[in-house]
C-alpha positions in Angstrom: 107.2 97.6 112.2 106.3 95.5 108.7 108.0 96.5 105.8 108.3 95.4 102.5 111.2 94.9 100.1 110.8 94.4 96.3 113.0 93.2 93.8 113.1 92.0 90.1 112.2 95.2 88.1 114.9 95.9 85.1 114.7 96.3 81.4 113.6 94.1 79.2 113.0 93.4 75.5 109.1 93.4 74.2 108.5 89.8 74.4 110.4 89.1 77.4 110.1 88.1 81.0 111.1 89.5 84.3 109.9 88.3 87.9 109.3 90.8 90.9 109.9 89.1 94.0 108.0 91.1 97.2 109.0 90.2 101.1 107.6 91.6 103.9 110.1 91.6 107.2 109.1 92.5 110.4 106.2 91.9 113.5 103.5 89.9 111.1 100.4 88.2 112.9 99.2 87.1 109.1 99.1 88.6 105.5 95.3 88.7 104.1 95.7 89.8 100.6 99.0 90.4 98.8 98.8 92.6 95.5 100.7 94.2 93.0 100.4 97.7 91.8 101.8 99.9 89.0 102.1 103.4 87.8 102.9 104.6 84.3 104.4 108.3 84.1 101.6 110.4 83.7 98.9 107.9 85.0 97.4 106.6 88.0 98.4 103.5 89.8 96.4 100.7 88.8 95.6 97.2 90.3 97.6 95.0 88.0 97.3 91.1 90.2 96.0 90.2 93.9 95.7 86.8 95.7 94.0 86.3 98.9 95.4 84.0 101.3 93.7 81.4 100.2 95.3 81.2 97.0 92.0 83.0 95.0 93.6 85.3 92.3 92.3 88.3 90.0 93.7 90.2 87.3 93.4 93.0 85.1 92.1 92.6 82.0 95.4 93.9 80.4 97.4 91.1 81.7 95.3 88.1 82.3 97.0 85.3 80.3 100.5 87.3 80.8 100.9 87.8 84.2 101.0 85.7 87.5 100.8 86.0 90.6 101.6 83.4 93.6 102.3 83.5 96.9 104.6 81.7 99.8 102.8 82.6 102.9 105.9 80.6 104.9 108.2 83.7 103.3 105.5 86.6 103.7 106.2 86.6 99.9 104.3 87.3 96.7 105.6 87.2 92.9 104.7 88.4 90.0 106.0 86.3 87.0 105.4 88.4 83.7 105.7 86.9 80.3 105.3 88.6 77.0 105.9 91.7 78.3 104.9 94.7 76.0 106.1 98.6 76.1 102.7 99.2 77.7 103.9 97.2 80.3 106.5 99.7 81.7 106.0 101.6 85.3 106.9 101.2 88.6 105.4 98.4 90.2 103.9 98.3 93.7 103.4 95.5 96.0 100.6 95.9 98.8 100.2 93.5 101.7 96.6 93.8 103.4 98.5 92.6 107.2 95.9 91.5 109.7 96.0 92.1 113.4 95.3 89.6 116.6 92.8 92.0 117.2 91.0 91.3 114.3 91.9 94.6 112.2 94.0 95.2 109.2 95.9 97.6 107.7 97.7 98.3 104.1 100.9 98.9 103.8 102.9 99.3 100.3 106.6 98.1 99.2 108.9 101.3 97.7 108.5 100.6 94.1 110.6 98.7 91.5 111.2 100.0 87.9 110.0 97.7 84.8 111.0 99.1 81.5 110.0 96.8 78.3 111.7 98.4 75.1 110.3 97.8 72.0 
C-alpha cells in the first residue's frame, strides 16, 4: 500500500521561505504526476504546483515566480520551495501523486496535509 508522508509546513514571517518535502513509501511501479494542493479555512482546495514525470511544470497564477516545484523520481519525492511567502499564502498543503500501474492504470492518492502559516 503507497503512502505519502509530508513535511516542511511551520510558521513563517511574510517574506519568508519554507520547503515542504513529500515522499511516497510503499509498492510503486512509477509516479506520473506529482502535485501540490492547498486549502484555506473556509475555501476549497486549490491546485497550487504540478510536474509530470518528465519534468514539465504548471502553476497557479498566484504563485508563479514564488513557488517551485521539483521532483526526485529516484526518492518518489516532490518539493515545493516557497519564497516570498505572503499571509494569503497560509493553508494546509496537500501533496498528490498520480501512481501508475504495470497494467497500464493509475490511480490518485493524497499525502495527510502539512500546516503553512505566514504571519504578517
Amino acid at each position: 500500500q503507497v503512502q505519502l508522508v509530508e513535511s516542511g509546513g511551520g510558521l513563517v514571517q511574510a517574506g519568508g521561505s519554507l520547503r515542504l518535502s513529500c515522499t511516497a513509501s510503499g509498492s510503486i511501479f512509477s509516479i506520473n504526476a506529482m502535485g501540490w494542493f492547498r486549502q484555506a479555512p473556509g475555501k476549497q482546495r486549490e491546485l497550487v504546483a504540478v510536474i509530470t514525470r518528465g519534468g514539465s511544470t504548471n502553476y497557479a497564477d498566484s504563485v508563479k515566480g514564488r513557488f517551485t516545484i521539483s521532483r526526485d523520481n529516484a526518492k518518489n519525492t516532490v518539493y515545493l520551495q516557497m519564497n516570498s511567502l505572503k499571509p494569503e499564502d497560509t493553508a494546509v498543503y496537500y501533496c498528490n501523486y498520480n501512481v501508475a500501474r504495470y497494467s497500464g492504470s493509475s490511480y490518485y492518492i493524497w499525502g495527510q496535509g502539512t500546516q503553512v502559516t505566514v504571519s504578517s
